[in-house]
N, C-alpha and C positions, 0 to 999 in steps of 0.2 A: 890321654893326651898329656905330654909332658908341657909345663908352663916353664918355657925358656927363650931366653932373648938371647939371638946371636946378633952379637955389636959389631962385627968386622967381615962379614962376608964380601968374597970376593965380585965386584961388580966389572960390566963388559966399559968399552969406553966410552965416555960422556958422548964426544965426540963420533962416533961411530951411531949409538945410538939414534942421534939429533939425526942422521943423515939418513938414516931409515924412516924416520919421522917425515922427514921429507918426502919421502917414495910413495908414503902411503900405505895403509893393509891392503890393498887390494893386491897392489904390486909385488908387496913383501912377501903377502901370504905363497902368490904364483913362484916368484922366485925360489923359495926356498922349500918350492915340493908339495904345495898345496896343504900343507901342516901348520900343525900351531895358530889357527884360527879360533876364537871363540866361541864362535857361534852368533846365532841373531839375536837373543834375548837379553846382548850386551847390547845397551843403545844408549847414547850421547844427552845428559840432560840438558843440553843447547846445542845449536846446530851449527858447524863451522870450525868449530877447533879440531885442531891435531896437532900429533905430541909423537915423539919417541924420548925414551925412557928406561932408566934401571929399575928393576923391581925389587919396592922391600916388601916384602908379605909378613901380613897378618890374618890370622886363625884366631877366631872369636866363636863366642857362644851364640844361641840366634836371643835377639833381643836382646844383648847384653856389649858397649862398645868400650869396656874397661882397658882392652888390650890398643883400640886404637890411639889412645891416649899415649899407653906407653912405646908404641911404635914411633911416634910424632919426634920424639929424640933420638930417636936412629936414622932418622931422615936426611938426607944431604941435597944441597943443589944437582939437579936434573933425575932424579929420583921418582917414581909413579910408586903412588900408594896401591897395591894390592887385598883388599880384605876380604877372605870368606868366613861363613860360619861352618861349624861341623856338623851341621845337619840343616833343612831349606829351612829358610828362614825371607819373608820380605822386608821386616820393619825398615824405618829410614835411620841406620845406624851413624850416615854420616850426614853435614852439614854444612853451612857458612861459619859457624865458629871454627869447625876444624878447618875448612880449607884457609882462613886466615891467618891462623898457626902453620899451614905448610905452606902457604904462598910466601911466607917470612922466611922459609928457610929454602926456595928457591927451590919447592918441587911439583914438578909438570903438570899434573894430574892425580886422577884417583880411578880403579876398578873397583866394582864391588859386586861381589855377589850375592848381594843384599839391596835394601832398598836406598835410595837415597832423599834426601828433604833440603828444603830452604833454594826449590831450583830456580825461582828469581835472582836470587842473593847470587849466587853462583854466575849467572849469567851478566848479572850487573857488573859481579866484580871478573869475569873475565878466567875463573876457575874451573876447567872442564874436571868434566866425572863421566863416568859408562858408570851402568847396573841393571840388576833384573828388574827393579822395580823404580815407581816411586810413591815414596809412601812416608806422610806426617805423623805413624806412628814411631813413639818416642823409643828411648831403648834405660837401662840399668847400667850401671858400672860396678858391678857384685863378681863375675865369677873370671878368674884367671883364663889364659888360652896362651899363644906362643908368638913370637914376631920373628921374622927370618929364618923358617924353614919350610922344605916344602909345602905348598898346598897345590889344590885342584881346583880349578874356576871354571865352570861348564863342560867338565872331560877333559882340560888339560893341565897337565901338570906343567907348576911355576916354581922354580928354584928363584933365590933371592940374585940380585945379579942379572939375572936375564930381562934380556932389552922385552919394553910394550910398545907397540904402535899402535894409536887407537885416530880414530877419524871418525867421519858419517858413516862408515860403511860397517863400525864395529871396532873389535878389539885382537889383536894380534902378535902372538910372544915370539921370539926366537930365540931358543939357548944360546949362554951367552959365549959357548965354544965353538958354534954353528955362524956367530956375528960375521966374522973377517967374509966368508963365502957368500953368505948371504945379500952382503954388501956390494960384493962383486957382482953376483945375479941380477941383483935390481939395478945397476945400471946398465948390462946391457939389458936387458928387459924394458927397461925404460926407453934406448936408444931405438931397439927394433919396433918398438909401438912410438915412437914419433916417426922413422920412416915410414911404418904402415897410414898415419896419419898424413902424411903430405901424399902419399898412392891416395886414400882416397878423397882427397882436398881436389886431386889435380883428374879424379874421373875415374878412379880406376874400382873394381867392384871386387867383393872379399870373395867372389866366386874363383876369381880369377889370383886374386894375391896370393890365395890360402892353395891354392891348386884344387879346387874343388870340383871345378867343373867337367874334367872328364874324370870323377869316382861318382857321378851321379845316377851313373847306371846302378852300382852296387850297392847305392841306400833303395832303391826301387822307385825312383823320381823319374818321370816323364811327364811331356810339355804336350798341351791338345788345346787345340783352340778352345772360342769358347762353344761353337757352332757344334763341332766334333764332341764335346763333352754332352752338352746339351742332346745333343743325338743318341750319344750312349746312354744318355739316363732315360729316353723316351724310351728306348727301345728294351729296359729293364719294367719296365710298368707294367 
């Protein structure tokens, strides 16, 4: 591992980001090709926030949060902190002291693929986090690692720059050359699922919206009473 801080990487826009944030992962993830999901062992240490976000990443040791110290000055308003280690690690590398050093400098959240601690504090003061764990073990600040270059978070590779959407439902990157499209995706994707929504507000059944009901033959679905069914199984005995 090289220990290098890149200070000036390029990030997608503030403004763009925020508006994915809005969409959601759920949405985001679909729109943009069902890619760059996390996975589920990212989860929310309070329930209700969502964020979109530039990512700066940080590469740490397991047990050791020396590097996220010095990532905290590479941070800028609308920013999600990124941290992995370079091999599994659960300890609670981050906490309420750190998220009050970055809520000072105006950024969104934190991933981590690591554990997290102090998730009172966090919830109190209104500072979401995603991670694998959580966990009151403490950590070192002994061995070097790198701040803004790529890492890996669950299988997916995160370049510094690239927008995070995280929610209840998880955690969600989009390269940040991928942004402009993606953006566009999630709102019609957004528009076709509020029409589907008022279809079935107003009665109408996903058998019928999704055009389902006459491919039922060709999943091997057929309808029998209950009498008829009832009969065929007497007649199996």
């Amino acid at each position: 591992m090289k220990s290098v801080v890149i200070t000036d990487p390029p990030r997608a826009s503030l403004a763009d980001a925020a508006r994915l944030g809005d969409y959601g992962v759920a949405t985001v993830h679909e729109a943009a090709g069902r890619i760059g999901y996390l996975g589920p062992r990212l989860r929310p240490a309070w329930p209700g926030a969502r964020i979109g976000g530039t990512a700066v990443t940080v590469l740490c040791w397991p047990g050791d949060n020396l590097m996220i110290h010095v990532a905290v000055e590479q941070c800028r308003e609308g920013d999600v902190l990124v941290v992995v280690t370079n091999s599994p690690s659960t300890d609670g590398l981050f906490g309420e002291l750190f998220a009050t050093a970055l809520q000072q400098r105006g950024v969104r959240g934190v991933v981590l693929g690591c554990g997290v601690r102090d998730v009172a504090e966090l919830r109190e003061m209104g500072f979401p986090a995603w991670s694998t764990a959580v966990s009151a073990q403490g950590s070192v600040k002994a061995t070097a690692g790198a701040v803004n270059v790529p890492v890996v978070v669950e299988g997916q590779l995160i370049r510094p720059g690239d927008v995070i959407v995280a929610d209840d439902d998880g955690v969600v990157r989009v390269p940040r050359t991928d942004v402009p499209a993606v953006l566009e995706l999630s709102a019609a994707r957004t528009a076709k699922e509020e029409a589907t929504r008022q279809a079935f507000r107003d009665g109408e059944l996903g058998l019928d919206r999704y055009g389902l009901r006459g491919r039922l033959d060709e999943f091997g679905i057929r309808y029998a009473s209950y009498a008829d069914y009832s009969a065929e199984g007497s007649s199996n005995d």
